[in-house]
Structures are given as structure tokens and as C-alpha cells.
C-alpha positions as a LaTeX table, in Angstrom:
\begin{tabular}{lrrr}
\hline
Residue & $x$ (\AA) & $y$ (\AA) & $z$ (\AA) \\
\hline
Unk1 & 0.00 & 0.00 & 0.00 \\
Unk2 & 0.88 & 3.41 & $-0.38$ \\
Unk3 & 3.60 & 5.11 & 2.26 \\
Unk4 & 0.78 & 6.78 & 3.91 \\
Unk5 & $-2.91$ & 6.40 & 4.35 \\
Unk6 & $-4.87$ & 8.62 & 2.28 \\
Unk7 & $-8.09$ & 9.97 & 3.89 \\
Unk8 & $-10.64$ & 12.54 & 2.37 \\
Unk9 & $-14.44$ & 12.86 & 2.64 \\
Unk10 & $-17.57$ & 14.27 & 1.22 \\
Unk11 & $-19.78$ & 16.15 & 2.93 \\
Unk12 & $-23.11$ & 14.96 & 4.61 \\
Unk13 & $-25.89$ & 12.89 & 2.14 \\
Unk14 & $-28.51$ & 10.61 & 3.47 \\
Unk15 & $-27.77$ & 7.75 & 0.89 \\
Unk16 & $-24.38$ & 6.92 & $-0.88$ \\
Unk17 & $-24.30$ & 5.79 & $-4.56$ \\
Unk18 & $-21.49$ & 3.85 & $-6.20$ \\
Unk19 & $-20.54$ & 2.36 & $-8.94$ \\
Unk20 & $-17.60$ & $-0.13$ & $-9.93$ \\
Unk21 & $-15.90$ & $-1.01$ & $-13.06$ \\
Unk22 & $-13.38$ & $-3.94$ & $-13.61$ \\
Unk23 & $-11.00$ & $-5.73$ & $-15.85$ \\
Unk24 & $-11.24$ & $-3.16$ & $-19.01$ \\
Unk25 & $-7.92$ & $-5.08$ & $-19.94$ \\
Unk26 & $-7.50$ & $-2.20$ & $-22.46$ \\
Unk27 & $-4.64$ & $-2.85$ & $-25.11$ \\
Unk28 & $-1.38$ & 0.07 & $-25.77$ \\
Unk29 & $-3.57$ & 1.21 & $-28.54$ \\
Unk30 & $-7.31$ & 1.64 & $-29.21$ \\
Unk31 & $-8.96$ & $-0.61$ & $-31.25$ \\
Unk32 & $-6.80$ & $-3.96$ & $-29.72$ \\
Unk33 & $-8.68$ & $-6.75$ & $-28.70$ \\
Unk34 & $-8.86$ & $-9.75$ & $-26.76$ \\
Unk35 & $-10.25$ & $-12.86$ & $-27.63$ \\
Unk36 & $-11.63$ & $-11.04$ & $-30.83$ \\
Unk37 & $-13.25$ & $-8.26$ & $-28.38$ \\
Unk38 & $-12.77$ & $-4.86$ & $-28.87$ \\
Unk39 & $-12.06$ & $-3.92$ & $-25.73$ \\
Unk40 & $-12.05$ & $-0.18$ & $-25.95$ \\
Unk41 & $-15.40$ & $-0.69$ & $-27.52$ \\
Unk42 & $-16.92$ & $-2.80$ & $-24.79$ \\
Unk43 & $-15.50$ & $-0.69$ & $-22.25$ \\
Unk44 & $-17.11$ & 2.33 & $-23.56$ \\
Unk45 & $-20.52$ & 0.72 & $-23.80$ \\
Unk46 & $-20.36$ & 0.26 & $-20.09$ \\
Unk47 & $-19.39$ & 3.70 & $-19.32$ \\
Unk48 & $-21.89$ & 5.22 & $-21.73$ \\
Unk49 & $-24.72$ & 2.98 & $-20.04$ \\
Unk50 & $-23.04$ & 4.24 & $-16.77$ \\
Unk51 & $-23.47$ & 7.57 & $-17.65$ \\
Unk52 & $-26.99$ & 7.32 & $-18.81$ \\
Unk53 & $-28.03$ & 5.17 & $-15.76$ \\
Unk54 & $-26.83$ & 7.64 & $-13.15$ \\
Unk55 & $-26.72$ & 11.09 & $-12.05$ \\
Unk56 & $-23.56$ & 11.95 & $-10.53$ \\
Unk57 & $-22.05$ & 9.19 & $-8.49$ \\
Unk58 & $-20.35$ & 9.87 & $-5.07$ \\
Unk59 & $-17.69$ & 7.04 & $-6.22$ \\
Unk60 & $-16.34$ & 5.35 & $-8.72$ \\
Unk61 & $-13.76$ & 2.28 & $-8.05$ \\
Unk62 & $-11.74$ & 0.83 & $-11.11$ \\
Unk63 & $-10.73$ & $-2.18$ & $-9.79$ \\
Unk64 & $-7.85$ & $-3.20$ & $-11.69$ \\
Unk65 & $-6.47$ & $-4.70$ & $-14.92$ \\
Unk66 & $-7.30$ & $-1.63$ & $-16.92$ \\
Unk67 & $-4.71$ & $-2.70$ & $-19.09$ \\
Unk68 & $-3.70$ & $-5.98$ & $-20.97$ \\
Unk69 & 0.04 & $-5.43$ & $-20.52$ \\
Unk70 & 0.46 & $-2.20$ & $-18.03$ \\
Unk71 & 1.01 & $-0.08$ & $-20.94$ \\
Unk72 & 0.35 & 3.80 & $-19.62$ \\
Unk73 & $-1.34$ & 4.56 & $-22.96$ \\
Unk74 & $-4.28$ & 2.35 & $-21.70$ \\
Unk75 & $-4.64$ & 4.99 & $-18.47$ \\
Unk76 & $-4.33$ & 8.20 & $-20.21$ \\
Unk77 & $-7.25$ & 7.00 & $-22.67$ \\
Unk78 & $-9.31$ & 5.83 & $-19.60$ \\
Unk79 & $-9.29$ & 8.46 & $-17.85$ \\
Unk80 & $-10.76$ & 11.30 & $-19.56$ \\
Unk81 & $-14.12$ & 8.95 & $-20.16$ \\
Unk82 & $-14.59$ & 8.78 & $-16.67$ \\
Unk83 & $-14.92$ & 12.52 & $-16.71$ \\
Unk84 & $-17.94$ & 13.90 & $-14.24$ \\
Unk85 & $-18.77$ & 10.29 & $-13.50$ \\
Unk86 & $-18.56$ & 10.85 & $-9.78$ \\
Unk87 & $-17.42$ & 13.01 & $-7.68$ \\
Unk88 & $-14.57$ & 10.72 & $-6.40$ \\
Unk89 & $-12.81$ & 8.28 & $-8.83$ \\
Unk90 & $-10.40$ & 5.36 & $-6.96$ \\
Unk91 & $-8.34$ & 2.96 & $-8.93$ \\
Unk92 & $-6.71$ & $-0.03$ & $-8.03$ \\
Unk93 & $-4.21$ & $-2.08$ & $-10.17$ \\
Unk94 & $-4.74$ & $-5.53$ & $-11.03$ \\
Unk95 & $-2.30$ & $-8.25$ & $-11.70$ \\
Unk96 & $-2.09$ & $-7.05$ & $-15.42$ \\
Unk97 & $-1.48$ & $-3.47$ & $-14.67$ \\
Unk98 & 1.93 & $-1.80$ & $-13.92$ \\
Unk99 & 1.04 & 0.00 & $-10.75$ \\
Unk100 & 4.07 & 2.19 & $-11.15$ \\
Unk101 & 3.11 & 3.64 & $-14.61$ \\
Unk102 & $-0.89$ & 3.67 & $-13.45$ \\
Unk103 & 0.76 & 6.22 & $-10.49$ \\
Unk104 & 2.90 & 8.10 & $-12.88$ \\
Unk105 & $-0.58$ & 8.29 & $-14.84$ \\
Unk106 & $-2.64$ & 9.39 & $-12.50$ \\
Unk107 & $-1.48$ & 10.80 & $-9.61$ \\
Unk108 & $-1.57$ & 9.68 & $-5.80$ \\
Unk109 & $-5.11$ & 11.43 & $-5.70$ \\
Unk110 & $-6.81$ & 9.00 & $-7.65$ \\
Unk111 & $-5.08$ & 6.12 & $-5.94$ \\
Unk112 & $-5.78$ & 6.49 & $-1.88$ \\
Unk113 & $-6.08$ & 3.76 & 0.37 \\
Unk114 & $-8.78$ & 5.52 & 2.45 \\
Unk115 & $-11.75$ & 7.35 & 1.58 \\
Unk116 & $-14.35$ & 8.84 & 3.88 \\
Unk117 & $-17.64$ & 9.01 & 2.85 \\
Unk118 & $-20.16$ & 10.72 & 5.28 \\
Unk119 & $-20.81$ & 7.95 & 7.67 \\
Unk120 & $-19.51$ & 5.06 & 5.18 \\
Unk121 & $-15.75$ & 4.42 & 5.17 \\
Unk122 & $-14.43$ & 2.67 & 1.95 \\
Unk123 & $-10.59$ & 0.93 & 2.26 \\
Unk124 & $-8.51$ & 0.47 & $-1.15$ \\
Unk125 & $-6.20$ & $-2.64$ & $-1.06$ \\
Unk126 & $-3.43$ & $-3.62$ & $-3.36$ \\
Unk127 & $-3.65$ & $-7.41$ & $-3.68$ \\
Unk128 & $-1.22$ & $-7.59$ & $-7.23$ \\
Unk129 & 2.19 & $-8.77$ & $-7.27$ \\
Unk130 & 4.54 & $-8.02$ & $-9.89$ \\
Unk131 & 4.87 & $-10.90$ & $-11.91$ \\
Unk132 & 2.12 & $-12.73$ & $-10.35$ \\
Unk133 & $-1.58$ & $-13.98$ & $-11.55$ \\
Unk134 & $-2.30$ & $-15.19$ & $-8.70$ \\
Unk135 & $-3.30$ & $-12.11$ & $-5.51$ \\
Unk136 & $-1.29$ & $-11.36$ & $-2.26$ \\
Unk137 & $-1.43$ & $-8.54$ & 0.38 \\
Unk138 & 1.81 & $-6.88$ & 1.78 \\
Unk139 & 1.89 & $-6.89$ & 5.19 \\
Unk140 & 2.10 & $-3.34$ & 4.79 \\
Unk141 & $-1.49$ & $-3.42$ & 3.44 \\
Unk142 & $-2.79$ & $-5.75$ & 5.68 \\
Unk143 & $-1.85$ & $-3.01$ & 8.44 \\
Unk144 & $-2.88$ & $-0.21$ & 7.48 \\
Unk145 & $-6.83$ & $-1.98$ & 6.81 \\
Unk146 & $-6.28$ & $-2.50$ & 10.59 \\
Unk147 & $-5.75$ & 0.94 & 11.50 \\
Unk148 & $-8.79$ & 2.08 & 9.30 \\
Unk149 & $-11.08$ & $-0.55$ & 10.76 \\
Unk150 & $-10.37$ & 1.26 & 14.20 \\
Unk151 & $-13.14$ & 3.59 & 13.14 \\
Unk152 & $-16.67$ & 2.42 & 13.81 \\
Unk153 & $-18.07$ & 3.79 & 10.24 \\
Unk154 & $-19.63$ & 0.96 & 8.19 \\
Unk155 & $-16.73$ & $-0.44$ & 5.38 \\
Unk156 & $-16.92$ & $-1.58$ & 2.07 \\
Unk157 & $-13.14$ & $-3.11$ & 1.44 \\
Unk158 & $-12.22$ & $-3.25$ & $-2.56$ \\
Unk159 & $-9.12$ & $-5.19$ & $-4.14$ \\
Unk160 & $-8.72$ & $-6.85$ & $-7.28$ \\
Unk161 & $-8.58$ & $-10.16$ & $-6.55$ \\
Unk162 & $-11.24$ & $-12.37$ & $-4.49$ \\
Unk163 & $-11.17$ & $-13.67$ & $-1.36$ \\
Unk164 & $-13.02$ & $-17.02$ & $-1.23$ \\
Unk165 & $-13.50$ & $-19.17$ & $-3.97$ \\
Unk166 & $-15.78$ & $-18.61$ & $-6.52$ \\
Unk167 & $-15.96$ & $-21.80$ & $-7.70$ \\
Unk168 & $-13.92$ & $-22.00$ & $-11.23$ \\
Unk169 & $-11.32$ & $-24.33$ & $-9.95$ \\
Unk170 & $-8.51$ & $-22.15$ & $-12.38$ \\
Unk171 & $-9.38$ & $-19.24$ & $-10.98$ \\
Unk172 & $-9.56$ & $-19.81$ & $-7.42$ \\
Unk173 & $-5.92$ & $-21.26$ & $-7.65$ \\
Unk174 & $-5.46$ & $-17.03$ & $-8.30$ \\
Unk175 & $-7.39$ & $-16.28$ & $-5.15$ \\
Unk176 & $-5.66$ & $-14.02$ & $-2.42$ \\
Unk177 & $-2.85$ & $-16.11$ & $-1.22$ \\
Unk178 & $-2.55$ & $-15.09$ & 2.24 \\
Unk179 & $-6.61$ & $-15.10$ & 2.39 \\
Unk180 & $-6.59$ & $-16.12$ & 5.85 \\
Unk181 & $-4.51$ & $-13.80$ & 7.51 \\
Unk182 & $-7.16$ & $-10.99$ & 5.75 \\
Unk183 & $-10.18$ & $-13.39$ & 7.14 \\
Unk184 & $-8.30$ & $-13.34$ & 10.83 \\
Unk185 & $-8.22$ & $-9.50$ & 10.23 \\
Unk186 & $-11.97$ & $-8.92$ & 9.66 \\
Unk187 & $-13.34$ & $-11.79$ & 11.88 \\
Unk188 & $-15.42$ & $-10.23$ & 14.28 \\
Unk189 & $-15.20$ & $-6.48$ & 12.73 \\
Unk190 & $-19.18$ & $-6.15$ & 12.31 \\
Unk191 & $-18.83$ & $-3.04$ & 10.45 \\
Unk192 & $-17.28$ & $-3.94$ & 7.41 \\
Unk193 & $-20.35$ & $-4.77$ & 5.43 \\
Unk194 & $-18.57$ & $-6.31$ & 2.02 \\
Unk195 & $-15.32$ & $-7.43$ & 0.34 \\
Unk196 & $-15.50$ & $-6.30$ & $-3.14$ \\
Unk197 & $-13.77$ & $-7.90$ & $-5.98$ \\
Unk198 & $-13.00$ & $-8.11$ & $-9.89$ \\
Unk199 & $-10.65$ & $-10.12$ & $-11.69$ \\
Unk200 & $-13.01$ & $-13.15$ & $-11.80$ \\
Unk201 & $-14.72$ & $-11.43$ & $-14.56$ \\
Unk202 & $-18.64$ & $-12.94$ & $-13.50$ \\
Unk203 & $-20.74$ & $-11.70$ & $-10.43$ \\
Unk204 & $-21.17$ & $-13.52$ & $-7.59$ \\
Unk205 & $-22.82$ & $-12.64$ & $-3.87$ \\
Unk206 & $-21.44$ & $-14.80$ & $-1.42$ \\
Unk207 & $-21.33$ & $-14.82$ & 2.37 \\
Unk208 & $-18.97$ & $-17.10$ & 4.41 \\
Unk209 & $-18.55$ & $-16.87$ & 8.35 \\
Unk210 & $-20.50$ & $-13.89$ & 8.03 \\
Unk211 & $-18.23$ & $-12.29$ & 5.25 \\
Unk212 & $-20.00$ & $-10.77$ & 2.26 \\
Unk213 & $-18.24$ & $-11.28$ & $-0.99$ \\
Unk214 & $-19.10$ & $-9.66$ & $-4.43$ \\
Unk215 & $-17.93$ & $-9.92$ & $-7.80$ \\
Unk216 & $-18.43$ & $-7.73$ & $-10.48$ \\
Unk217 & $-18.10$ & $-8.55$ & $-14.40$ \\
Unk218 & $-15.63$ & $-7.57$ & $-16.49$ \\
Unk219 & $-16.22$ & $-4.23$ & $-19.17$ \\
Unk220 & $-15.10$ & $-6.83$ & $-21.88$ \\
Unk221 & $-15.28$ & $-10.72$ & $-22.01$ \\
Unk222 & $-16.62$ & $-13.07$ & $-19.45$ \\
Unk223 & $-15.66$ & $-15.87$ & $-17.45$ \\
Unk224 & $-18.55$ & $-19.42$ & $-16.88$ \\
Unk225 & $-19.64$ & $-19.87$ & $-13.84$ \\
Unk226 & $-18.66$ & $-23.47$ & $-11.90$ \\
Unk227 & $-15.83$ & $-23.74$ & $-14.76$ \\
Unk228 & $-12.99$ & $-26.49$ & $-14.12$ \\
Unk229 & $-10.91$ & $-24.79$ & $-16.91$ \\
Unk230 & $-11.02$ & $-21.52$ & $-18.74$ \\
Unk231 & $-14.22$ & $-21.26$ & $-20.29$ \\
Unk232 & $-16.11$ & $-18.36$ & $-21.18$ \\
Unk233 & $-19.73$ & $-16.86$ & $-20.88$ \\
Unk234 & $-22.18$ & $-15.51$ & $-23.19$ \\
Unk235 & $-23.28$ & $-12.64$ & $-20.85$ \\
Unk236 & $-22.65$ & $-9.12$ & $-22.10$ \\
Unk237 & $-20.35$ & $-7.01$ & $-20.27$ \\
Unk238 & $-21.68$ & $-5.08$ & $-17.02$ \\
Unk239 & $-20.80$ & $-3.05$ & $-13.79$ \\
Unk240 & $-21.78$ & $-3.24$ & $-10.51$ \\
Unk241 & $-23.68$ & $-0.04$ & $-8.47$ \\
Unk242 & $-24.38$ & 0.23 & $-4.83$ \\
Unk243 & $-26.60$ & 2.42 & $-2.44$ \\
Unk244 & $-24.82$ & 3.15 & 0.86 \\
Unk245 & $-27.87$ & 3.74 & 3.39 \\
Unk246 & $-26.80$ & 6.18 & 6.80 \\
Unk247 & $-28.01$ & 2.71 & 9.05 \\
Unk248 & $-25.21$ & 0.52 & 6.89 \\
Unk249 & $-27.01$ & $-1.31$ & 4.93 \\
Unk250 & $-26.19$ & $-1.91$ & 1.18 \\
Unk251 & $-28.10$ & $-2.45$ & $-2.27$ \\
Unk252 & $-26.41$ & $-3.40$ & $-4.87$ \\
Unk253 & $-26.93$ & $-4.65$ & $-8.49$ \\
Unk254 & $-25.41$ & $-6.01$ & $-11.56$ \\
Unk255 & $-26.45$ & $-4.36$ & $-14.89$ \\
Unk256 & $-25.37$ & $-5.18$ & $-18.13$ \\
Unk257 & $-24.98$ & $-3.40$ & $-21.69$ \\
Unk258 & $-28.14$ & $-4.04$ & $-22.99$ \\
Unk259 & $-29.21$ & $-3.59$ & $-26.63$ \\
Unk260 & $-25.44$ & $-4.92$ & $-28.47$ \\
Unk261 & $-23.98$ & $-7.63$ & $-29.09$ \\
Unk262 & $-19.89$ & $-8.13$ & $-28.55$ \\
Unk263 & $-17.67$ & $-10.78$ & $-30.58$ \\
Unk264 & $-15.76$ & $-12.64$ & $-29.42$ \\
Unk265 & $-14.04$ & $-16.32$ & $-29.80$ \\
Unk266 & $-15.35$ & $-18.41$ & $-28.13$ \\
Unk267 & $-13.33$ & $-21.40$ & $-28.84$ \\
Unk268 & $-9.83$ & $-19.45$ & $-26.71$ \\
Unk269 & $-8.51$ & $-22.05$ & $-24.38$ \\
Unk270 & $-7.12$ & $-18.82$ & $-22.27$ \\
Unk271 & $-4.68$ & $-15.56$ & $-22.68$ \\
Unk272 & $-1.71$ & $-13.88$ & $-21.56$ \\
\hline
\end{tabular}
């Protein structure tokens, strides 16, 4: 995580609304594909449906693998489409990102690993190792979620990769590594109300000793459910949005792009 923890906040508001975006895996130049998917394309169509959906959101989270190969061309062209999205935009890096050049990109601003949101508190974890598929927390990251969960506010906690299984035995071999020392962390911390995930590119709504898990789909192609080996879906791409209610309790939703239809092959065995 970041040297130091990175807190702002937003003034008072009855209900919170978020959104969250994941695995664009855009390419170095616009117009590259994956698995016959034109990513930028795909991405967009979320984003436009986004914008369309919503008035202004309080937050946005892009969590991770924004790019195919962690080229900083893939950031620059983000960004500007997420203009007056919400009025706070946090992104995390994923295991195909390079979280030095997505910081070079962006700024620290955009990449806290705190944010305060009236009474809702929302922590920003980097689980991607350089190098690595597969997700891992620094112990560096693993303390500083303990010193934000010393505040009482209800918590939604967003990383890149997923905590429990999903159930696609390839993918959970990619799972958070040192899962249990995060599960250890949160047992018994009441108000943290969700972990909240990408990478697995499908949702999913799980709860395990009293842990809430989501997934949220990728902006390009998607992953089968209760897959053995790579195998993909025939859903369209989607996001995930959230209301934040003053009492802690969250809503929250899939939607997907709705009205076009993406190509891609079908027959891919997997990808780099």
C-alpha cells in the first residue's frame, strides 16, 4: 500500500451511490482486442450505459487490470471517459497493470487507500504482485486496513482479486494467497459490510462466516460460472452499483450493456 494512508471525505448525504468497473484489460492502442473483443469498444458501452443510468455518483472504483500489458497509454485513454462520472474516482491495479506507470498516470489522488464518505468508510487494497496472476497482500497493506477498521463507520473493502472461492477451480488457484490472515483481520469487525472484488470477470454474492463477498463482471469478455478450466460466458459485459444507506445497509446490483452484441471467440482455451 501506499507510504501513507490517504483519507478525504464528502460532505453529509442521506444515501451513498457507487458504482464499480473492472478488468477493461485495455490494449497500448485503441482498437486492440482480446479474444476477438474490442475492448475499448466494450469498455465504452459500459461507461456510456453508466453515464446514462446515473446522475452523478459519489464514487467510482476501477478495480484493476485496466490494461492488458500495463502499458500507460491504456490509463491516459481511460481516464478522460470517466470525466464527471462521480465526484470521487479510486483505482486499483490488477495483476495485469503496472502500478508504477498507473501512479505516474494518475497521480496519488486517484489512488488512496482511504476514503471517507459521510458515515460510510471505503478501504482500497493492493492485492497484485509483480509478476504474479495469482493475488497477495503486503503486510504493509494488511496493516494499514487495521488501523482504518479502528473507526466504527460501516466499510466496504475493494481489491482486485477475491477472497473465497468462486468456484472456477482455475481461478480460485489465483485467489488471495494469504486469504486467511485478511479473514483473521476482519473476523469479528461487524462493520465492514462487504469485500469487493473483480478479476473473476462474472458476479457472484457470497457470504462465508458472516463475510460478504461480491464480484463484479468484467467491461469486456466473461468468465462461466462453476468452470474447471477456462471457459467463457455468453453474458454481455456489465458493472456493478451500490446504495450506501446512513443505518449501513447496502443495495447493490449487476447491470449489463443491454441492446449490443460483442464478438468474441469463443473457442480461446485462455490468454496472456
Amino acid at each position: 500500500m501506499k507510504g501513507s494512508r490517504s483519507v478525504s471525505a464528502v460532505p453529509l448525504k442521506k444515501s451513498l451511490r457507487i458504482a464499480q468497473i473492472s478488468d477493461c484489460h485495455l490494449g497500448e492502442r485503441e482498437g486492440d482486442t482480446l479474444l476477438g473483443m474490442d475492448t475499448d469498444h466494450s469498455a465504452n458501452a459500459v461507461i456510456e450505459q453508466l453515464r446514462a443510468e446515473n446522475e452523478q455518483l459519489d464514487l467510482l472504483v476501477v478495480s484493476g487490470d485496466v490494461s492488458s500489458d500495463g502499458h500507460m497509454a491504456a490509463y491516459y485513454r481511460l481516464q478522460p471517459r470517466l470525466a464527471g462520472l462521480a465526484k470521487h474516482i479510486v483505482w486499483l491495479p490488477g495483476n495485469h497493470d503496472d502500478a508504477v506507470e498507473m501512479r505516474r498516470a494518475l497521480g496519488e489522488d486517484l489512488m488512496p487507500s482511504v476514503l471517507l464518505l459521510d458515515t460510510w468508510q471505503c478501504v482500497f487494497l493492493n492485492s497484485a504482485v509483480p509478476g504474479q496472476v495469482g493475488g497477495h497482500l503486503a503486510d504493509s497493506e494488511l496493516a494499514a486496513l487495521r488501523t482504518a477498521l479502528k473507526t466504527p463507520k460501516p466499510t466496504l473493502v475493494f481489491m482486485h482479486h477475491h477472497l473465497f472461492a468462486v468456484g472456477c477451480a482455475w481461478l480460485d488457484e489465483q485467489k488471495i494467497a494469504n486469504g486467511d490472515a485478511l479473514c483473521e483481520l476482519l473476523q469479528g469487525q461487524a462493520q465492514v459490510k462487504a469485500v469487493v472484488c473483480g478479476h473473476v470477470h462474472q458476479q457472484s454474492d457470497q457470504t462465508i462466516n458472516g463475510l460478504r463477498q461480491l464480484s463484479t463482471p468484467s467491461t469486456c469478455i466473461q468468465f462461466a460460472p462453476n468452470s474447471a478450466e477456462f471457459a467463457l460466458d455468453t453474458l454481455n459485459p456489465g458493472y456493478r452499483c451500490f446504495r450506501l444507506d446512513a443505518d449501513g445497509s447496502v443495495e447493490t446490483q449487476v447491470k449489463r450493456v443491454e441492446g449490443l452484441a460483442f464478438f468474441v471467440d469463443r473457442s480461446a482455451s485462455g490468454y496472456q
